[in-house]
FIKE-337870 format. One line per 3 residues: their letters; for each residue x, y, z of C-alpha. Coordinates in nm, 3 decimals, decimal comma. Layout:
BEGIN
a	X:Y:Z; ...
END
This chain:
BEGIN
xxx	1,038:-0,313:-0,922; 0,918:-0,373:-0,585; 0,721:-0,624:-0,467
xxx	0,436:-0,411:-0,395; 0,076:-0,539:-0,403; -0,201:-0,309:-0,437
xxx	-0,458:-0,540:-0,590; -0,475:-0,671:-0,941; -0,577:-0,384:-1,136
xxx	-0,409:-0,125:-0,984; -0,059:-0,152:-1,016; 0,245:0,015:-0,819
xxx	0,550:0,146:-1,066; 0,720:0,363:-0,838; 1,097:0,351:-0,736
xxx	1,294:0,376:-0,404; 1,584:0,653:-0,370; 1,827:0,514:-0,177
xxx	2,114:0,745:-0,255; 1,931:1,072:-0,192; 2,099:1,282:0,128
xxx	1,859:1,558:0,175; 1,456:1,539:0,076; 1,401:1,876:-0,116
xxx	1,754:1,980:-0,053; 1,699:2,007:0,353; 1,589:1,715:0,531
xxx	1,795:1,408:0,623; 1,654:1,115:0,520; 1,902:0,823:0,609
xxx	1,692:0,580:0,509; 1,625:0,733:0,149; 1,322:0,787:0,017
xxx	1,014:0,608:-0,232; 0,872:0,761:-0,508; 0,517:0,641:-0,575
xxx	0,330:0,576:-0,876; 0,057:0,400:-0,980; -0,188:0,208:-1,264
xxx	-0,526:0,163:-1,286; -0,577:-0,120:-1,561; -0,932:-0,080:-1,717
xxx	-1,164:0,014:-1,980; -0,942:0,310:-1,964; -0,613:0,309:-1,813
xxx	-0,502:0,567:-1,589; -0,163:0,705:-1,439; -0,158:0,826:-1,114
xxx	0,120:1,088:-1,140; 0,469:1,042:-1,246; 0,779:1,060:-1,024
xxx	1,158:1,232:-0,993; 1,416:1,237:-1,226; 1,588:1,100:-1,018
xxx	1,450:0,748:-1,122; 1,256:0,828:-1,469; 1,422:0,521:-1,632
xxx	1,301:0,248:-1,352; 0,948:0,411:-1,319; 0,942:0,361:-1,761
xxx	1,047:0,020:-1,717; 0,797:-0,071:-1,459; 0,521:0,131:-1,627
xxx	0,573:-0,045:-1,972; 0,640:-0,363:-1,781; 0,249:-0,313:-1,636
xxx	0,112:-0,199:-1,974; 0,224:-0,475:-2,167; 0,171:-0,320:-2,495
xxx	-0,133:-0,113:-2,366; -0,152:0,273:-2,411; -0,274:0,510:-2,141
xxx	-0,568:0,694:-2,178; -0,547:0,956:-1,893; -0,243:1,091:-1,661
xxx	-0,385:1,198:-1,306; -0,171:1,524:-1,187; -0,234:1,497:-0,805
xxx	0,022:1,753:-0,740; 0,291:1,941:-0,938; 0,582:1,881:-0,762
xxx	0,882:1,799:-0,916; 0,934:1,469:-0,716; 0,609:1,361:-0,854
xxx	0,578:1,556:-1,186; 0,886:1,580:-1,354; 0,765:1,320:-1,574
xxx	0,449:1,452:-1,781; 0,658:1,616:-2,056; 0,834:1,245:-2,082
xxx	0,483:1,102:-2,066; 0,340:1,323:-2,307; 0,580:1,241:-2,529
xxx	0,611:0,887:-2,524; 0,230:0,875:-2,563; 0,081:1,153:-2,761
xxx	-0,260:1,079:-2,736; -0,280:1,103:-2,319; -0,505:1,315:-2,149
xxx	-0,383:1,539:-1,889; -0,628:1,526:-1,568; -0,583:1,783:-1,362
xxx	-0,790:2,134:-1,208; -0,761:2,462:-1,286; -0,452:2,568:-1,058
xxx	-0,248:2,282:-1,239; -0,302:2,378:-1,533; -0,255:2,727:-1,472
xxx	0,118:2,604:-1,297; 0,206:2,329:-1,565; 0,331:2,569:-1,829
xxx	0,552:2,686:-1,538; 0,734:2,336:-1,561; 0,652:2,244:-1,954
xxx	0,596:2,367:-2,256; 0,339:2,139:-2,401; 0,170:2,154:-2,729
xxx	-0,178:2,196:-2,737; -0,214:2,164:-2,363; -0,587:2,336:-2,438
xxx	-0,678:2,038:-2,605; -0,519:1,761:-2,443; -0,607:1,895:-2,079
xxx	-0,936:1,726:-1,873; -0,990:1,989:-1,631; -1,173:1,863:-1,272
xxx	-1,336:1,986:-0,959; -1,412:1,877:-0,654; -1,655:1,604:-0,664
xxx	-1,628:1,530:-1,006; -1,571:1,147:-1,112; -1,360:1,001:-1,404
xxx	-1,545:0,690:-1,534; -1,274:0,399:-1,628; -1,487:0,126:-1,699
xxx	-1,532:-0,096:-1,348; -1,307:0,183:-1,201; -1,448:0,513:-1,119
xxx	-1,243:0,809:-0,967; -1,392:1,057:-0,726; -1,180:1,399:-0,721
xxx	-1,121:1,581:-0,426; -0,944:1,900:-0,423; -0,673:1,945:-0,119
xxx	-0,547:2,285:-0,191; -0,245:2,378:0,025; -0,161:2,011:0,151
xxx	0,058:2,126:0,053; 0,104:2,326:-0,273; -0,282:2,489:-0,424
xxx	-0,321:2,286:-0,692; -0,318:1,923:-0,484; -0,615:1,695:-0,528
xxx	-0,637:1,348:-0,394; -0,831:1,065:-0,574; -1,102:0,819:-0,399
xxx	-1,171:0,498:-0,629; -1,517:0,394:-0,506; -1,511:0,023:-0,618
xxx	-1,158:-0,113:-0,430; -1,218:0,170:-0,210; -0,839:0,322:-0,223
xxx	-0,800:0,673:-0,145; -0,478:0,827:-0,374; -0,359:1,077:-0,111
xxx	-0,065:1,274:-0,267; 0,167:1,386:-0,004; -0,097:1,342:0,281
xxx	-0,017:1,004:0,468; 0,333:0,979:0,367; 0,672:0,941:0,491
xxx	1,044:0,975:0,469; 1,234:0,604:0,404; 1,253:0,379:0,130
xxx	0,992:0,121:0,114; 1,214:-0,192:0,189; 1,315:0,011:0,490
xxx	1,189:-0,151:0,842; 1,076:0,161:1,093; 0,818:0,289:1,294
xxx	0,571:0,479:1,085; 0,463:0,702:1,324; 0,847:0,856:1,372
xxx	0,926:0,929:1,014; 0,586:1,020:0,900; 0,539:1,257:1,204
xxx	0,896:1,397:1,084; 0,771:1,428:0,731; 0,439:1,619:0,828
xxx	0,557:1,897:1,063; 0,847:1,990:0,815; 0,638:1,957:0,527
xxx	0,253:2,021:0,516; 0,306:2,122:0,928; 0,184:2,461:0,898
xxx	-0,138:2,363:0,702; -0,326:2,207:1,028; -0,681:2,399:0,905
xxx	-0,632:2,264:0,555; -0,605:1,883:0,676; -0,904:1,903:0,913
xxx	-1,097:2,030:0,594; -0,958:1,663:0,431; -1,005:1,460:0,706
xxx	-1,388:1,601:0,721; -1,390:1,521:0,349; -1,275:1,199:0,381
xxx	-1,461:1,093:0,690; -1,762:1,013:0,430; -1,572:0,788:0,247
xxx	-1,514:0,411:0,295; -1,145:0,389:0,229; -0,977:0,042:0,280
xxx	-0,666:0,096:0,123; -0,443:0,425:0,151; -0,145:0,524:-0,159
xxx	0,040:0,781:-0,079; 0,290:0,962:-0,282; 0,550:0,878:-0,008
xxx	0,634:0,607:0,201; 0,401:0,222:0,219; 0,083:0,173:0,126
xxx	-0,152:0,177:0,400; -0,390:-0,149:0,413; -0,470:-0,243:0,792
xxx	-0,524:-0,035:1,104; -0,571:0,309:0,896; -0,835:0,476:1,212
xxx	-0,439:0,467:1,351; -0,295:0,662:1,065; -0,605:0,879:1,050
xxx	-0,595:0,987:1,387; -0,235:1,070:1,395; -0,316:1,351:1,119
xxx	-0,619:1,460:1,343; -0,379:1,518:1,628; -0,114:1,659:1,468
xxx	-0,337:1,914:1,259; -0,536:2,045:1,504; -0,184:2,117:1,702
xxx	-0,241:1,867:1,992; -0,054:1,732:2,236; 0,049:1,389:2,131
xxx	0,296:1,234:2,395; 0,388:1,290:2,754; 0,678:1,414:2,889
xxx	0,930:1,686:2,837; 1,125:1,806:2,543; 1,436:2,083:2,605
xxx	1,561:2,236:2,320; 1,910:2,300:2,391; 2,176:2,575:2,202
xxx	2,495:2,622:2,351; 2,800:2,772:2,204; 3,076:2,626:2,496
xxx	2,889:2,350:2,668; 2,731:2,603:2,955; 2,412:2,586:2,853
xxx	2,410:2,210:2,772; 2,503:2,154:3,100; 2,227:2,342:3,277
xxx	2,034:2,163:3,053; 2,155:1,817:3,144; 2,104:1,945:3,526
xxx	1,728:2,002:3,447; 1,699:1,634:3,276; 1,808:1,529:3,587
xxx	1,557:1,670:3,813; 1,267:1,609:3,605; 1,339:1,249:3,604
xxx	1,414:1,259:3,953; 1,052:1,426:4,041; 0,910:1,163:3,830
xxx	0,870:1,252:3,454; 0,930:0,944:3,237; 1,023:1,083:2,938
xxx	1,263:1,373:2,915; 1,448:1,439:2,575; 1,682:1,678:2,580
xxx	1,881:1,774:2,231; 2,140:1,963:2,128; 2,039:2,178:1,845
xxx	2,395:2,228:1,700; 2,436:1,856:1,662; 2,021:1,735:1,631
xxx	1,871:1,696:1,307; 1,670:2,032:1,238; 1,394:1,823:1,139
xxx	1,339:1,610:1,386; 1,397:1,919:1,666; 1,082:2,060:1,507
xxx	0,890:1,704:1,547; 0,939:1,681:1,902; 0,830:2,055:1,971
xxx	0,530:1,921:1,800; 0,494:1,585:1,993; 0,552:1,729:2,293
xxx	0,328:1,946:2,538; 0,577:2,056:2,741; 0,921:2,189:2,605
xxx	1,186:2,435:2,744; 1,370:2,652:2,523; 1,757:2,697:2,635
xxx	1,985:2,945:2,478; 2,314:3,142:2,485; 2,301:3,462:2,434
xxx	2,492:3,561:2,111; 2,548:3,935:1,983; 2,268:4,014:2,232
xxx	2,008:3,795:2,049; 1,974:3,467:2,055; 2,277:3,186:1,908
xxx	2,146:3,094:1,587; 2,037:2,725:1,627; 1,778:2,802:1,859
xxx	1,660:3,117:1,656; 1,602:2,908:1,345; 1,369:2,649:1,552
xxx	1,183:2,940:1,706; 1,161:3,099:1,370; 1,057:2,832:1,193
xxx	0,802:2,666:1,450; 0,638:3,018:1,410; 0,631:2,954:0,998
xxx	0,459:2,624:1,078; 0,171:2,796:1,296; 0,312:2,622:1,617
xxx	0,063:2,707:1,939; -0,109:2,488:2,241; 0,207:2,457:2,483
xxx	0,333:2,502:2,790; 0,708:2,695:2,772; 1,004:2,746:2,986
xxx	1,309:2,953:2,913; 1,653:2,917:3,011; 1,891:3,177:2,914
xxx	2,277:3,231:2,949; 2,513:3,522:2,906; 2,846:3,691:3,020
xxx	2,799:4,036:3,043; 2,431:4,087:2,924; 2,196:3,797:2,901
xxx	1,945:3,891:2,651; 1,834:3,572:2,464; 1,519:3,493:2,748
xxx	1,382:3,808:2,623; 1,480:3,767:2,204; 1,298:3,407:2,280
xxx	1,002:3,495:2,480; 0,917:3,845:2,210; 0,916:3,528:1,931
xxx	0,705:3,291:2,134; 0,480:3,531:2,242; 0,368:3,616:1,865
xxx	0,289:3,253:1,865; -0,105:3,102:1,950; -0,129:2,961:2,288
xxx	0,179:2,972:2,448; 0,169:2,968:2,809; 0,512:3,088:2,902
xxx	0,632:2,985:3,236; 0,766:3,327:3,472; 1,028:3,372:3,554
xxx	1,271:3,340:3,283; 1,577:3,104:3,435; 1,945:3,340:3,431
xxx	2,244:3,172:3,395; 2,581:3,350:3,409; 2,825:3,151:3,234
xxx	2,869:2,827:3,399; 2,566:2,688:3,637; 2,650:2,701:3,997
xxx	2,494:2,568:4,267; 2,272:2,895:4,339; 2,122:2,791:3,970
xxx	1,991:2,470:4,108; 1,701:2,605:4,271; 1,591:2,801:4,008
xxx	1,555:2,495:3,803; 1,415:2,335:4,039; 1,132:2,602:4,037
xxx	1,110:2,535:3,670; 1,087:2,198:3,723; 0,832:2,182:3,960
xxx	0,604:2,437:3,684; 0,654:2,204:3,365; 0,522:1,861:3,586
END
């Protein structure tokens, strides 16, 4: 088990992944991923949810290893989630006498997942605001619904002050892993609980009342110093603001073409004194971390081939799915090539403009083929509009 300290009655049993490829079958995590799970040692002991498959024997050896002989009186359900839940039907059968803590959407979804006996009476059904009494412990619920599945609650103990945050707060990479929160955590909240911006404000207003010194997420370290920093992050990112200067361009080119205008435009933004352009290649970036930056950035151009007069696929699926994730408040260019009849400027700009807050910058840039020199100016013009 990792060396995780918490404090010395509640108690971390989770597990790093390490030889995970893809998060939820889709996102690359390189740098694997933790599983976390908790005790509370009390009066009454308490889970706090269960984790993946995955690792079910390392989280029952570091769960008994904690107990010592104990038995649990309550498992908390923060969210039903296979990477979290696919343990109650081991739990309840390893310890028939648990209760199941959970509210009235996970209870209406566990029978989805297991078929428990006599769920009705082994079930402790909660709202918002109502507390679980554990002896010196004392858990405060708080219902998060769609952060990001209905049913999520988190958990505030008031007397170490720890706020049990489900998904909210966490990240991609294993817990031994040494990187920048901010990076994989940003990466982990635009793909995954992105489009829920309205939700999380509602949270954050919830949990502005609350002294919380000590943050456990589901995902990804437990947060102990500096949290106003990890609290403000999710109030920039969910209200859909601009969180870094600079340029992104979104590049999707079938024969290089496109890149290459692309490149060109790099190049005179630096020149006329932007700082940070990042320019990516959509059929070679990671998906998920071409949807981060259009969130991080303010200012991002869109570039794309034209492909059976619509627009070549890569770029499509970022446009498509920054729509699914309610993307708005940013300044646009376009960049469009073609042969015979460039069309992907408009395919781009009728997606865009569906979107909230898009100021797109007129005119749309042509490119025919390969740039040439005549092109120049026109991205110059763009240039100048995106400083």
């Amino acid at each position: 088990m990792k060396d995780v300290v918490i404090s010395d009655n509640i108690k971390y049993i989770g597990a790093d992944d390490k030889d995970i490829d893809l998060f939820e079958n889709q996102y690359v995590v390189p740098n694997g991923v933790s599983y976390n799970s908790y005790v509370i040692i009390d009066e009454k002991i308490a889970i706090m949810d269960t984790i993946d498959k995955r690792k079910t024997d390392e989280w029952l050896h570091n769960l008994e290893s904690v107990l010592n002989g104990k038995k649990p009186d309550y498992l908390i359900i923060s969210h039903l989630e296979p990477d979290h839940a696919y343990n109650i039907g081991t739990i309840v059968e390893k310890y028939p006498d648990i209760k199941l803590v959970g509210n009235n959407k996970t209870f209406a979804f566990i029978p989805q997942f297991f078929d428990i006996e006599n769920l009705e009476e082994r079930k402790i059904e909660v709202k918002d605001g109502d507390v679980l009494d554990l002896g010196k412990h004392k858990l405060h619920f708080i219902m998060a619904p769609m952060i990001h599945w209905p049913e999520v609650m988190m958990e505030y103990e008031e007397t170490e002050k720890v706020l049990f945050s489900a998904d909210g707060f966490g990240k991609f990479g294993a817990l031994d892993t040494d990187e920048d929160w901010d990076c994989e955590a940003r990466r982990y909240y635009f793909n995954i609980v992105g489009k829920y911006g309205v939700q999380v404000q509602a949270l954050l207003k919830k949990a502005s009342s609350l002294d919380i010194q000590t943050i456990c997420p589901l995902h990804g370290p437990i947060l102990k110093e500096n949290l106003s920093h990890y609290i403000g992050k999710y109030d920039i990112w969910s209200k859909y603001e601009v969180e870094s200067d600079g340029v992104y361009i979104a590049c999707a080119s079938i024969h290089g073409n496109t890149l290459n205008a692309c490149e060109k435009l790099k190049e005179i933004l630096e020149e006329k004194g932007v700082e940070k352009v990042v320019l990516a290649d959509l059929a070679r970036e990671d998906f998920a971390e071409a949807v981060e930056d259009s969130f991080k950035y303010g200012k991002i151009i869109f570039a794309s081939s034209t492909y059976n007069m619509d627009i070549f696929s890569p770029m499509r699926n970022l446009l498509l799915d920054l729509k699914e994730k309610n993307y708005q408040n940013r300044k646009v260019g376009i960049i469009e090539n073609g042969t015979w009849a460039p069309n992907s400027g408009k395919c781009m700009k009728d997606i865009l403009s569906t979107m909230k807050n898009i100021e797109i910058v007129e005119p749309i840039v042509t490119i025919r083929s390969k740039l040439k020199d005549t092109d120049i100016e026109k991205l110059n013009e763009l240039a100048e509009q995106m400083l």
